[in-house]
N, C-alpha and C positions, 0 to 999 in steps of 0.2 A: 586299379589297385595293384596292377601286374608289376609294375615298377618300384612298388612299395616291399614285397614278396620277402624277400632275403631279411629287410632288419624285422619289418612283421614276426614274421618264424620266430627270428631268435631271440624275439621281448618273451613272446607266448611259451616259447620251450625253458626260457629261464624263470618263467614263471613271474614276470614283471606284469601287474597291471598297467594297460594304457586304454587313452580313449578313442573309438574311432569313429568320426565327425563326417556323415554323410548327409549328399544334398538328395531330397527327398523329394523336392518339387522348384519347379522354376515358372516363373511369368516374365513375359516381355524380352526383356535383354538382359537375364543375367547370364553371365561368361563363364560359366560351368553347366553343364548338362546334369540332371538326376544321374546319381551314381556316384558323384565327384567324391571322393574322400579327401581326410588329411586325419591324421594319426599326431598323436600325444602321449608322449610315457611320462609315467609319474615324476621323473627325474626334470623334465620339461623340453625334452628335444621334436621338434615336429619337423613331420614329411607331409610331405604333398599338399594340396590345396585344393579347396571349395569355391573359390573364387577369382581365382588369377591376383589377389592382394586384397580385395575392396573390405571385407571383412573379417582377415582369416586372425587380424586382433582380436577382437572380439570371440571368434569361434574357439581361438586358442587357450582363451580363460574360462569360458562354458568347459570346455574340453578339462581344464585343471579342476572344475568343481566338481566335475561329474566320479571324475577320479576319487577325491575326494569322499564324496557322499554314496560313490556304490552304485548308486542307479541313473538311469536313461534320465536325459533330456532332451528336449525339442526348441529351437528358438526361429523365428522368421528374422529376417534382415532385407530392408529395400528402402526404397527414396523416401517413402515417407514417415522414417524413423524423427524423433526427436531431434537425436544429435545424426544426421545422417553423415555428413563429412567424417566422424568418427566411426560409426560401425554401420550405415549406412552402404546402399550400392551408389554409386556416382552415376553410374550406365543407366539409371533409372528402373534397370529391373528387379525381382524380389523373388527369394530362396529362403526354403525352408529347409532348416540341417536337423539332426536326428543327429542324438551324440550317445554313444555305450561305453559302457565299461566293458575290455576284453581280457579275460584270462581262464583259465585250465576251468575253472569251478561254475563261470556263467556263459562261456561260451565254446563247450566239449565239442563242437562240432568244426571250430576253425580250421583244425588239421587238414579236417577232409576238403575243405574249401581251397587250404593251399593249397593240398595236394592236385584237387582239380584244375586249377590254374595252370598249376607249372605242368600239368599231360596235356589239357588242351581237352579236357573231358565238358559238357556243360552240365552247368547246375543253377538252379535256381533257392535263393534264400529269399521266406518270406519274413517279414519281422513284422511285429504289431507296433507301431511306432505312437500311437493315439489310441485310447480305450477309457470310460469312466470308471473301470475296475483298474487301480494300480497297479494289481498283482499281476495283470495281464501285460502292460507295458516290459517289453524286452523278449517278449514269447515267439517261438521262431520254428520255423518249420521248413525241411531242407530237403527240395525233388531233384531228381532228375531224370531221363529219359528211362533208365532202368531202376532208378532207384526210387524205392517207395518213404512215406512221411513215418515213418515210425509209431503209427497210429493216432499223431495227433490231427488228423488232416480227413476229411471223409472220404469220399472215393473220386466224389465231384468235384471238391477243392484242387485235390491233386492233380486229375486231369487240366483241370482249368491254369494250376501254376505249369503243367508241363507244356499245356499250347504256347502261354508266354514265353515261354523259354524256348519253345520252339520260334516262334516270330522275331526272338531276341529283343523283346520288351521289357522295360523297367519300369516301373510304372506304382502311382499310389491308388487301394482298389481299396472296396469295403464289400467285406463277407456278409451277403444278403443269401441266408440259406446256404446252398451248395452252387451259388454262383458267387464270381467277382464282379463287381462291378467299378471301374475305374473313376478316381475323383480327380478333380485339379488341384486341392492342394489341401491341408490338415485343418484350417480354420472352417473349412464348408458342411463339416458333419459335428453331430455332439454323440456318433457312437464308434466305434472300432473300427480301424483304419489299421491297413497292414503296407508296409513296403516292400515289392517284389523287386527283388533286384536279379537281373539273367546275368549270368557271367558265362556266355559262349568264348568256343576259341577265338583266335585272330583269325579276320578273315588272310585267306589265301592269294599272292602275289606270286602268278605262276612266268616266271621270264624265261624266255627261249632262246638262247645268242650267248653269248661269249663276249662281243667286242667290247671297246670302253665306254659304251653306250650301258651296254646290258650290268656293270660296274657299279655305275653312278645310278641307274634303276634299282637293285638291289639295295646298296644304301639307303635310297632314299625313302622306300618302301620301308623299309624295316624301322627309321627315324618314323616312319610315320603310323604303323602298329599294326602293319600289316606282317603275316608270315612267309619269309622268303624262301622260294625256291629256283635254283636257277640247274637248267637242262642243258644240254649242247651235245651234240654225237660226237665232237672232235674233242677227247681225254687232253690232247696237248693247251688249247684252253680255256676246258672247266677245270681249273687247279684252283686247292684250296687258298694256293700263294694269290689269286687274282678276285678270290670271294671267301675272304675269312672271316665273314661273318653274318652269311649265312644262313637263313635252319635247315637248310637242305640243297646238297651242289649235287647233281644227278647226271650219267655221264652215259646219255641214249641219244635216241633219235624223240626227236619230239612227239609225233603223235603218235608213237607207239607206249609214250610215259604217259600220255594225258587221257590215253583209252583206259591206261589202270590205275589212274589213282583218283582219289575221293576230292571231288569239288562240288560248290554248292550256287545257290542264289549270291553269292558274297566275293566269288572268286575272280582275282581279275585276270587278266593272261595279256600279256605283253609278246610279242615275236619281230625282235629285236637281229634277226639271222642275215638275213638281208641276201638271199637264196633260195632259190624256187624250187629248188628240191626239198628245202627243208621246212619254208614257210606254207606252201601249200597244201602237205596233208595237214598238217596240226592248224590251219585255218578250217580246211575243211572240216576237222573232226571240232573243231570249237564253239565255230557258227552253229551248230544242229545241240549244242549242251546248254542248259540254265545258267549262263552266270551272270556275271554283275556286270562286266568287261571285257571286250577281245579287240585288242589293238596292233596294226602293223606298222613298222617303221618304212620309211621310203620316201621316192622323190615320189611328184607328182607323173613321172612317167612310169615309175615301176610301179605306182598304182594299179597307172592302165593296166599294164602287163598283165599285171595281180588280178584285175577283175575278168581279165579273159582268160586269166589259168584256171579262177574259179569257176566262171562258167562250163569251162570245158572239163570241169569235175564235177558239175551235175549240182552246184552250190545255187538254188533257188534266189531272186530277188529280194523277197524276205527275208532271207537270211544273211545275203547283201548287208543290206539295211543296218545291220547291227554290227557294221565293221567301222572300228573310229580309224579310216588312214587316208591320207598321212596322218601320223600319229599324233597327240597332244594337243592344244589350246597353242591361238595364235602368238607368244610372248616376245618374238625376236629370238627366241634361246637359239645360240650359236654353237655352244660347249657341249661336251657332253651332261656336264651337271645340270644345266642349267634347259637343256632338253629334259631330262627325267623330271628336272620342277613343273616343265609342262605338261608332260605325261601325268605326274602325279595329281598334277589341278585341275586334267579332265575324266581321271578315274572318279578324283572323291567330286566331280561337278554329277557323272553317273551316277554316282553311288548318292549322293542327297537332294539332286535335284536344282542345283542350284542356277543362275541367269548365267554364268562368268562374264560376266557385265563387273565392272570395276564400281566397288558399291558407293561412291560418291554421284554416279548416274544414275542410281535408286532409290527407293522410298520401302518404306515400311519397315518391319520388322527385321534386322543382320541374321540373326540367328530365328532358323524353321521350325 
C-alpha cells in the first residue's frame, strides 16, 4: 500500500469515501500475495491491484457497491467461477478480497496507519472480515510493538497480533479464546475470522562502494522495495549528484556505520568497495550479525585474497559459509545494471528460498 500513500491521504483528509479491496487469502497460483490492495473513490478512479489484471474488473464494481451501501464485502474469484474468462483467475489460482468502505467516521485510525508507513514504525491491523454477527464485520483492532489495543483486544490477543508482527506475518486467524489460530481461507469456518495484516518497514539494502556498480545496486534495490542506503569513506564519491535517490548516502568508513546502526533478520549488505582495506573489517563485522544477506563483489581471485584476509582476521569457516562471492546469480551480466539484476536475484533467491533454476525446468507450484 506504501505506493498508494500520498493519493490515499488526500481522498481521507478531504473527506472522500473510497473503497479499499484487499486480498485476504490466496491458493495455488494466484499473482498477488495477502495483503494486495487496490483503492476506489467514489468518483471511480482506481490504484493498485489484487491481481496483476485477471480480476481487478470485477473487484472494481464490488468496490463501487461497497461505496455505495456503506458496508464491507467479501467476494472469492478462481478458475472455477462460472464465467471465469470474465472475473475468473486464468493462472488457475483463487483469492479472496475483503472490500471496506474508508473515511474519517469508520475508519479513525487510518492516520496513524499512514503515519506508520511513511516513519517506517510497525503496526499491526487486525479486521474481522467474516463473522455471523453483522455488526461485528469491519471491527478492527490496531497493535503495535509499544502500542497497546485500546481495550478492545484481551491481553492474550494482543500479544499474539504483536508476535505476528513481529515474524512480519499476514495471515487469516480465528479468535479461539485468547489464542489465534490461523485458517487458509474464509469459506472453511462458519464463526469469526479476523485479517491480520503486518505492515513492517522496508527491509534494509545496506551498500558499501561508491563505483557505478554500487549506482545501479541502489536503484535497483529501491525499484524493488527495499530501503537504500549507501556508505563510502571517500566524501568525493558518496555525492548526492551520484545517489539522488537514496533514503540514506552516509559518508564513513564502513564497519564503523554498520557497528551503529540497526539491522535485522531482513537486512542485506552488499560491499561493493573492491578494497581490502575497506571490505574486510565490515565483512568481518557482517559475517558474525543476523541478517538476510552479505555479499562481496570481485574476481575469482580476489576472492581468494578475500578468504585469506578473512582468515587472518580471526573470520571462523561458518561464518565463511555465509558469504555469497563472487557476487550474484550466474546471468552473463556484463553492465553495471545488469550485475545489480544479478545481485538482486540472488538476495530475493536468500531472502525466499527459491531454486534460481529457470522455472520452465520446474514443476510445481511458481509461487511459495
Amino acid at each position: 500500500m506504501r505506493e498508494l500513500l500520498d493519493h490515499l491521504e488526500a481522498w481521507y483528509r478531504d473527506g472522500r469515501t473510497f473503497a479499499l479491496a484487499t486480498v485476504v487469502s490466496t491458493l495455488r497460483s494466484a499473482p498477488r500475495d495477502a495483503g494486495a490492495v487496490m483503492a476506489v473513490s467514489a468518483d471511480g478512479v482506481a490504484l493498485g491491484s489484487v491481481s496483476g489484471g485477471c480480476v481487478e474488473g470485477a473487484v472494481y464494481e464490488l468496490a463501487l457497491e461497497v461505496i455505495g451501501e456503506g458496508r464491507p464485502r467479501t467476494a472469492a474469484y478462481g478458475i472455477s467461477d462460472d464465467d471465469a474468462l470474465m472475473v475468473g483467475l486464468t493462472c488457475g489460482g483463487t483469492l479472496e478480497v475483503y472490500v471496506e468502505p474508508v473515511d474519517p467516521a469508520r475508519y479513525p485510525e487510518f492516520p496513524e496507519l499512514i503515519a506508520a508507513l511513511r516513519e517506517g514504525r510497525p503496526l499491526a491491523v487486525a479486521t474481522v472480515v467474516a463473522t455471523p454477527d453483522p455488526d461485528r464485520l469491519g471491527a478492527r483492532v490496531v497493535v503495535g510493538p509499544e502500542r497497546e489495543a485500546d481495550g478492545q483486544a484481551s491481553r492474550a490477543i494482543t500479544v499474539a497480533l504483536r508476535e505476528l508482527l513481529a515474524a512480519d506475518r499476514t495471515t487469516l486467524a480465528h479468535p479461539d479464546g485468547d489464542a489465534l489460530v490461523p485458517v487458509e481461507a474464509l469459506g472453511v469456518r462458519q464463526d469469526e475470522i479476523v485479517f491480520v495484516r503486518s505492515y513492517v518497514p522496508r527491509p534494509r539494502l545496506l551498500v558499501f562502494g561508491s563505483n557505478d556498480y554500487a549506482v545501479a545496486m541502489a536503484r535497483m534495490g529501491a525499484l524493488a522495495g527495499f530501503r537504500v542506503t549507501v556508505c563510502d569513506a571517500r566524501p568525493v564519491f558518496a555525492t548526492a549528484e551520484r545517489f539522488p535517490d537514496v533514503d540514506e548516502l552516509v559518508v564513513d568508513w564502513p564497519d564503523r556505520y554498520l557497528a551503529g546502526t540497526r539491522v535485522d533478520g531482513r537486512t542485506a549488505v552488499c560491499v561493493l568497495t573492491h578494497d581490502p582495506k575497506f571490505d574486510v573489517p565490515v565483512l568481518v563485522r557482517a559475517l558474525r550479525l543476523p541478517l538476510a544477506y552479505v555479499g562481496a563483489m570481485g574476481s575469482r581471485r580476489a576472492h581468494a585474497d578475500r578468504l585469506v584476509r578473512l582468515h587472518e582476521a580471526g573470520v571462523t569457516e561458518a561464518e565463511l559459509a555465509l558469504l555469497h562471492s563472487p557476487i550474484g546469480l550466474d546471468l552473463g551480466a556484463r553492465t553495471p545494471q545488469e550485475t545489480a539484476i544479478a545481485v538482486l536475484a540472488e538476495i530475493i533467491q536468500a531472502r525466499h528460498g527459491g531454486s534460481a533454476r529457470p522455472l520452465s525446468l520446474t514443476d510445481g507450484s511458481i509461487h511459495r
